[in-house]
N, C-alpha and C positions, 0 to 999 in steps of 0.2 A: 504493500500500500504506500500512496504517499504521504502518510502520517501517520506512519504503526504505533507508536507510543503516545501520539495525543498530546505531544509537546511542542510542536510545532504546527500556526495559523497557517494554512493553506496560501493564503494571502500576501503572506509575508515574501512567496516565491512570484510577486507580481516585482517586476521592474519598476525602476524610480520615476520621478515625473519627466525627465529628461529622455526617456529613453525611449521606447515600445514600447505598449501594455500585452501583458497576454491574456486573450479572452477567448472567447469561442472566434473564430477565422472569419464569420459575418459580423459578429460587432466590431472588428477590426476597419473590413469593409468600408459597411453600414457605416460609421462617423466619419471615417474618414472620404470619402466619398461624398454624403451631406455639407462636409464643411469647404469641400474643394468646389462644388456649387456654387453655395451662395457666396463664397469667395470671390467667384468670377463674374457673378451677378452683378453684385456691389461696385466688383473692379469694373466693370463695365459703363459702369454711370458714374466712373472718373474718383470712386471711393477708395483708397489703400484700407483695409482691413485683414490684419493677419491674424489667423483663427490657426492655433495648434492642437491636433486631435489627441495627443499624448498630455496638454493640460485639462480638456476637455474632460476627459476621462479619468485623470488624477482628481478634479474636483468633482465629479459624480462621486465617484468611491469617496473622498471623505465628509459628502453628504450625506452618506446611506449609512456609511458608520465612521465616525469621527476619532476615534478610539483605535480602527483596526491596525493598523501601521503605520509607523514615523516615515517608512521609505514609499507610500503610496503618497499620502496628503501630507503639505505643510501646514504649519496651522494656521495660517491666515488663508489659506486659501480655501478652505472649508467656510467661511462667514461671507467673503467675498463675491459679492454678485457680479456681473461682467459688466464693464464700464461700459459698452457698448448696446445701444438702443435704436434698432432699424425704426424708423420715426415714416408716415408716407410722406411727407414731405420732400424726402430727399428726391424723392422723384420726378419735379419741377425741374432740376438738374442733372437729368438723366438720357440725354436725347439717344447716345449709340444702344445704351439697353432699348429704349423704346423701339428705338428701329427695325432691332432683334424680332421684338413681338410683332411686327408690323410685316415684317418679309417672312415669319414664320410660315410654314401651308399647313391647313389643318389634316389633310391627307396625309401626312408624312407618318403621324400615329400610328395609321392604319397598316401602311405597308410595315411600319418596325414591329406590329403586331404579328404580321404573318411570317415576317422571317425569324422572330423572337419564338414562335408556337412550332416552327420547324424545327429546329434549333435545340427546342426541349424536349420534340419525340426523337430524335435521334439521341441525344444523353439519358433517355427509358428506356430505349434500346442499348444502348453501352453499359450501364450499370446493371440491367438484368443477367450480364455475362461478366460484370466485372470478377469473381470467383476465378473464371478461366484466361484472365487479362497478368501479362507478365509487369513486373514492378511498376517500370518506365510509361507504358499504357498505361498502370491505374494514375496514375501522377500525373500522366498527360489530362487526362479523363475529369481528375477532381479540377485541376486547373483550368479547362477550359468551361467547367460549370460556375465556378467560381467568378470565371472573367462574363460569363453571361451574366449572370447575379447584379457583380458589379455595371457592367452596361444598362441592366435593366432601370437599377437604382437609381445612376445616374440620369439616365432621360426620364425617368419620375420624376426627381429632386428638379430638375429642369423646370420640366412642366409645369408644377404646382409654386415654384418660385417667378417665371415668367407670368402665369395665370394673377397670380397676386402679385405682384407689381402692379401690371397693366390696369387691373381693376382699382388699386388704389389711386395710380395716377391720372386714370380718366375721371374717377370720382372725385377728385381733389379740383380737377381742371372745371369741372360742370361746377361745381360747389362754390369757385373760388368768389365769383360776382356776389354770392348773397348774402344777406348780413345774418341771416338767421340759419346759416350754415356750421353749426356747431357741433361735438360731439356726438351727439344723441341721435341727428340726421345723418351722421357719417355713419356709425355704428347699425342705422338704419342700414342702410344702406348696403352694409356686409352680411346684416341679416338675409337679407335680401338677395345676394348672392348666395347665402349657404342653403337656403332650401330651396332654389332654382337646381343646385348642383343636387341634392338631394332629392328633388321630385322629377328630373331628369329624366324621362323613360329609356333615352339612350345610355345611361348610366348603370352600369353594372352593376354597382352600389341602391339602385333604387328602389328595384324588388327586396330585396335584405331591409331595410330601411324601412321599409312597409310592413314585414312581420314584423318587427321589431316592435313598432309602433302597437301594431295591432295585439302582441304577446303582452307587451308592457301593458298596458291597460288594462287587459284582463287578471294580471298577475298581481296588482299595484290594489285592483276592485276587492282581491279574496284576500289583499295583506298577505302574500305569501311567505314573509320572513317573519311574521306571527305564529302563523301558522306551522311552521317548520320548529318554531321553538319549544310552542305547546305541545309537540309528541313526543311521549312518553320512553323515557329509555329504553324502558323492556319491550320496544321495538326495534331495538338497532342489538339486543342481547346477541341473535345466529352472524350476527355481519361480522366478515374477517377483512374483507377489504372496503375503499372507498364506494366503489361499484355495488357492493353489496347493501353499504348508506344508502346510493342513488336510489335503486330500487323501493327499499321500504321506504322513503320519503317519496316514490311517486304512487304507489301501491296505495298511500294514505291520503293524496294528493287526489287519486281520481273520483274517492267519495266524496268531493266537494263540487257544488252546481255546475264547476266549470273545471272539474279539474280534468276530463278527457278532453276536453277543447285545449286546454293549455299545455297536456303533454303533445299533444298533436301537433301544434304550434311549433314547439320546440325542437320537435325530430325535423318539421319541415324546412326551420331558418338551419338546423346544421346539413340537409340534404341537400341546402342549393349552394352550401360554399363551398367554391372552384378545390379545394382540397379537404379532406377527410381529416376532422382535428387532431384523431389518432396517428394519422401519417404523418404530422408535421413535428411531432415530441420525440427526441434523440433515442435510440433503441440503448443507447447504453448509457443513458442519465440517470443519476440515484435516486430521481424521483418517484414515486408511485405514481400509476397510472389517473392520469385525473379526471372525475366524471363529470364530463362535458354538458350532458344532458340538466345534471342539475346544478351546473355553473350558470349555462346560460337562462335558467328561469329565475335564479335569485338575483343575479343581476339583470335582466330586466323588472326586476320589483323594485329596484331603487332608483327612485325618480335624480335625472342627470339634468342640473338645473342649467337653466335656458333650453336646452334640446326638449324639452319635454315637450315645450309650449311651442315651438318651432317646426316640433313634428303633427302634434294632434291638432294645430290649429290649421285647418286647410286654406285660408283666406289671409294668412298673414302675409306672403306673399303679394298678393292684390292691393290688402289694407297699405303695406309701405311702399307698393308703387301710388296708389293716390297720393302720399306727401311728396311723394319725389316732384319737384318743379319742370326736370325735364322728362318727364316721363314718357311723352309722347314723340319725341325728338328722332329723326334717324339718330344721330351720334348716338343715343344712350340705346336704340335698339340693335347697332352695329356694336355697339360696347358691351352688352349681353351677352349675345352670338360669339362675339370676340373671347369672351372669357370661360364659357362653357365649353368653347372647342379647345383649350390649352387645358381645362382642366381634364378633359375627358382622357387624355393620355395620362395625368397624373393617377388617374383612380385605376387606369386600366394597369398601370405598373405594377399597383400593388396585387393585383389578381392573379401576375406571371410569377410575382416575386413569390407568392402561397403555394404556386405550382416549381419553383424551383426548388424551394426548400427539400420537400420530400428525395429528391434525385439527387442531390448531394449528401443529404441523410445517409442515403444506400453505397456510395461511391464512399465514407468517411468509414462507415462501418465495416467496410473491407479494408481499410487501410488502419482501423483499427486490432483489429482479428490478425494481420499480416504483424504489425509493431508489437501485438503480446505474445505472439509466437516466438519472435526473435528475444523476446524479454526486455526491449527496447523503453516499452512504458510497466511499470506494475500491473496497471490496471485501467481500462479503454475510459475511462474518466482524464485521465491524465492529458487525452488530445485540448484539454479545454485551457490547460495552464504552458503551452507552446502554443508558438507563432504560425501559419499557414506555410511559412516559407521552409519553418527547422522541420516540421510535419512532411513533406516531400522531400526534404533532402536525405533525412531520416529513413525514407520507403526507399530511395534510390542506393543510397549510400551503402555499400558493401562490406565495408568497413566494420571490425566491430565494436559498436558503440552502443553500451547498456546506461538504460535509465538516464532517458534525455530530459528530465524534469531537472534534475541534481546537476547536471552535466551545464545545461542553460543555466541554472542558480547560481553555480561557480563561475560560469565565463560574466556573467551581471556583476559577480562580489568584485572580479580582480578589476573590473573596469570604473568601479564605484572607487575600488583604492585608487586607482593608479590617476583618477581623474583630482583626490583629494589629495593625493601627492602633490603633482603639481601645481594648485590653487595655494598648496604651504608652502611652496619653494618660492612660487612669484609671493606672495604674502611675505614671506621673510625677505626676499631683496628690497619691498617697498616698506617695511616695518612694520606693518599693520594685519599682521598675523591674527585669525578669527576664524574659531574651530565652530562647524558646521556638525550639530547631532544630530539634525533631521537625515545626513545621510551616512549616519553606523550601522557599517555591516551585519546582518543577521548570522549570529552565532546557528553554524550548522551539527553542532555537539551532540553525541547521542544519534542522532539523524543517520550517520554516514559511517563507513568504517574506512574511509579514505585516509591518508595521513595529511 
């Protein structure tokens, strides 16, 4: 295991804020990817903004726990909010981004759809064989899923960062004449665009959105998170797993007026999403299996404020195009049009991204099965605390090289000395010598039988 004795935070084997984090190979991706985005968005409308996804990530983690590690978070950088505030304004000053959105073609979506849906049935086809695929192939195989993944994300992140822009700058522009153009009419306004994107029938998203609505109401009528509390223990006495909860919590569920309408609800909002929630959870995560069916009834019992009222009100829509002053306008009807068709790629993204997932799932877990063979990792959790990149060199390399967890911790320790080395050499030629604790090496004692 990677922590036989329980003396050592798993955590503590994450690298410093200067360096790579190690996470699962898509949240690697995933930020860094998002941040290389709106980077170029910004830079585009003549903004310099430099976004580092290794700080990014250092001050997530010492959000979520503050406490876990001196070599993940400093301590100010835990309280510290980002001094930076995308404001719409800036987008008066924005003319090459505009331009972008303006020569954009809204067909272009369509065809990166079909070569994107190509693209994934040939990586179902490659991973159903991956078993009988030699090292170099599987490596090929996870990498070029990988590079899909990231392309896909990328032109989402796109999408949804051009769509909002545009919309904030056209609404700023129509706004600007009027004197009772204040927050309230703006934020109008955005309402206004979210349940357009939402009541969309060309939007993937909008049948979902509709059960949704339709579950929550009835789930929210019979107080469902009441009702789950008031049953009796000595109902859940035969249950060994979670599944076994789900069950007699629907089993008690259906002698309420509505409770075969609401389990039926349920199975049909998980029937129509583009991937099966059981295929998208890591087959070698230490998680228990989670029951999905009675996840998604209790949270649609909890009312998610504004959405609520955004959803079940059908005329909200209609009501804040009456305040709008241009409502009738070509511009603001071409500015509609305009923003629905940039979004419509970003929602479509996420729909390939549900279906990519699984396919790399199956491509990981043969390269996991392949690394515990060789004894490479302890145990097929350990691909989550390495990088994408030591993960395939690792599958390629011939070499023999055990327990790449310990292996990566050590090359992280000698780089953190040798980096504090030098910081005390220069410090001593200029006098001003100043010893850094936030970054002392993690004692690997016990842990290792290395010398």
């Amino acid at each position: 295991m990677t922590n036989p004795n329980g003396s050592l935070d798993p955590r503590s084997l994450l690298p410093g804020q200067d360096d790579d984090w190690v996470m699962y190979p898509l949240d690697e991706f995933a930020v860094t990817t998002v941040t290389e985005v709106i980077t170029g968005l910004v830079g585009s409308a003549g903004i310099d903004l430099d976004l580092k996804p290794a700080d990014l990530m250092s001050n997530l983690n010492a959000r979520t726990d503050p406490n876990a590690d001196p070599m993940v978070a400093k301590k100010a950088a835990a309280d510290k909010p980002s001094p930076f505030r995308l404001k719409p304004g800036v987008f008066f000053h924005a003319p090459r981004l505009l331009f972008k959105v303006l020569r954009h073609d809204p067909a272009r979506w369509q065809r990166e759809e079909r070569s994107f849906r190509n693209r994934i049935k040939l990586f179902k086809h490659r991973t159903a064989q991956a078993g009988s695929l030699s090292d170099k192939e599987l490596a090929r195989l996870a990498e070029d899923i990988v590079d899909l993944f990231r392309t896909c994300l990328h032109d989402g992140a796109m999408y949804y960062g051009l769509g909002l822009v545009w919309m904030y700058w056209r609404t700023a522009r129509l706004l600007r004449k009027r004197s009772n153009a204040g927050g309230e009419l703006t934020e109008n306004v955005a309402a206004y665009f979210l349940q357009l994107l939402l009541t969309d029938q060309k939007n993937p998203l909008s049948p979902l959105f509709e059960q949704f609505r339709k579950l929550s109401a009835d789930t929210q009528e019979v107080d469902l998170q009441a009702f789950v509390v008031s049953i009796p223990d000595s109902a859940f006495m035969t249950a060994n797993t979670s599944r076994d909860i789900e069950k007699a919590i629907f089993k008690k569920l259906r002698a309420l007026p509505k409770g075969q309408q609401i389990e039926t609800q349920v199975d049909a909002l998980l029937a129509d999403l583009p991937v099966a929630p059981e295929a998208v959870d890591w087959p070698f995560s230490p998680r228990p299996q989670l029951p999905f069916r009675l996840l998604v009834a209790l949270l649609s019992s909890e009312p998610i404020e504004g959405l609520d009222e955004l959803l079940t009100d059908e005329d909200a829509a209609k009501q804040v195009a009456k305040k709008l002053p241009f409502r009738k306008r070509p511009p603001w009807r071409w500015n509609v049009a305009k923003t629905r068709g940039l979004m419509a790629g970003a929602v479509g993204t996420v729909f390939l991204l549900l279906e990519i997932i699984p396919v790399l799932q199956r491509a990981l877990s043969e390269v996991a099965q392949r690394l515990l063979r060789r004894r490479q990792v302890e145990v097929a959790e350990d691909l989550m605390l390495l990088r994408f990149d030591d993960i395939l060199k690792a599958l390629v390399d011939q070499a023999d090289r055990q327990d790449l967890v310990l292996e990566n911790h050590h090359a992280h320790i000698k780089k953190l000395t040798a980096r504090r080395r030098a910081r005390q050499l220069e410090a001593k030629e200029t006098k001003t010598l100043r010893e850094d604790n936030n970054e002392t090496p993690v004692s690997l004692d016990g842990l290792t039988s290395e010398p």
